[in-house]
C-alpha positions as a printed Julia matrix, in Angstrom:
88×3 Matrix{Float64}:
 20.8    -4.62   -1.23
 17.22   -3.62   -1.6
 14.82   -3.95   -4.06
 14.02   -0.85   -6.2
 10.84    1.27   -5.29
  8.09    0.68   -8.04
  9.0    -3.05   -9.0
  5.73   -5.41   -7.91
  5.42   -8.89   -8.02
  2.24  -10.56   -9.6
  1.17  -13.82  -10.33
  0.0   -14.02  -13.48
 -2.38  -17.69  -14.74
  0.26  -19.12  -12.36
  3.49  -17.32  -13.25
  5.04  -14.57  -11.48
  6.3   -11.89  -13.14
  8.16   -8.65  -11.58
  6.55   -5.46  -13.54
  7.96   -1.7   -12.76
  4.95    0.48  -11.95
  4.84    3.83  -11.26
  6.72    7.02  -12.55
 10.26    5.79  -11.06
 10.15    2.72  -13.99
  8.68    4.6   -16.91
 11.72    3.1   -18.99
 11.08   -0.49  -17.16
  9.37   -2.07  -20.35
  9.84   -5.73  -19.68
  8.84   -8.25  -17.51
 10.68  -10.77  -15.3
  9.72  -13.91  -15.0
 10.27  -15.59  -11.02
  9.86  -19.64  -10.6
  8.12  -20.02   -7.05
 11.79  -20.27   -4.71
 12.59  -16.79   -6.47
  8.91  -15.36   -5.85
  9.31  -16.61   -2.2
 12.56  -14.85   -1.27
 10.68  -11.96   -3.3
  8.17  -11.52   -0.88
 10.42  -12.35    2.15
 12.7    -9.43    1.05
 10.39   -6.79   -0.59
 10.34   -3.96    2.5
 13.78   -5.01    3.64
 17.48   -4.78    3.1
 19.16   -7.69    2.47
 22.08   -9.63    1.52
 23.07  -12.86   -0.57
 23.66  -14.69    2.81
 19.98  -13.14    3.98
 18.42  -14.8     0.89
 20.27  -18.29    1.62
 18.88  -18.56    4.8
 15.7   -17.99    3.67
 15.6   -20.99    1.4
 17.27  -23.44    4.3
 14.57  -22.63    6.04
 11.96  -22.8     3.96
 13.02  -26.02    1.42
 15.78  -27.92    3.81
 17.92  -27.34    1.36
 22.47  -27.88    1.85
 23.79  -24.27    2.93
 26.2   -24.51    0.21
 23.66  -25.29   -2.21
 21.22  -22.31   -0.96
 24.21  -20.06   -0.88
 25.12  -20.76   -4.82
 21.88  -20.19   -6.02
 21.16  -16.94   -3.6
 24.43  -15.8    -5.36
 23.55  -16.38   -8.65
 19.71  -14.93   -8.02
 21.32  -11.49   -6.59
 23.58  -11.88   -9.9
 20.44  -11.69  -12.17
 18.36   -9.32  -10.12
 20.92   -7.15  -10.13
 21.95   -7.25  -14.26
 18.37   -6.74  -15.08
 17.98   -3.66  -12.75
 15.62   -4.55  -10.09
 17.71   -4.28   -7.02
 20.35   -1.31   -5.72
């Protein structure tokens, strides 16, 4: 998976939001709203492909959290990212 060209993170008064910019997300009119785990692996995974197992990884590392746990909710976050259109 990779994330779509013309989706940018921002934070926003302490929120971060995923906005499409650019001519590739004219029809983008929404924005996503990322708590900070999902704005990490964000970051971590902008210029890169990855996977669901590349995402869990990420947040063992990072929070010390079970495998199985970080594997459920890198699952479910690929699940979302991909229904509302921000990853291919």
């Amino acid at each position: 998976m990779k994330i779509k060209k013309g989706f940018v993170l921002r934070e926003l008064c302490g929120e971060y939001m995923v906005a499409g910019e650019g001519m590739e997300q004219i029809n983008f009119n929404k924005l996503i709203r990322l708590n900070a785990s999902a704005a990490y692996l964000w970051q971590e995974v902008a210029e890169r492909e990855f996977t669901a197992d590349t995402l869990a990884e990420l947040l063992v590392g990072k929070y010390g959290i079970p495998e199985p746990q970080a594997q459920a909710d890198a699952t479910a976050l690929c699940q979302v990212w991909k229904r509302e259109g921000l990853i291919e």
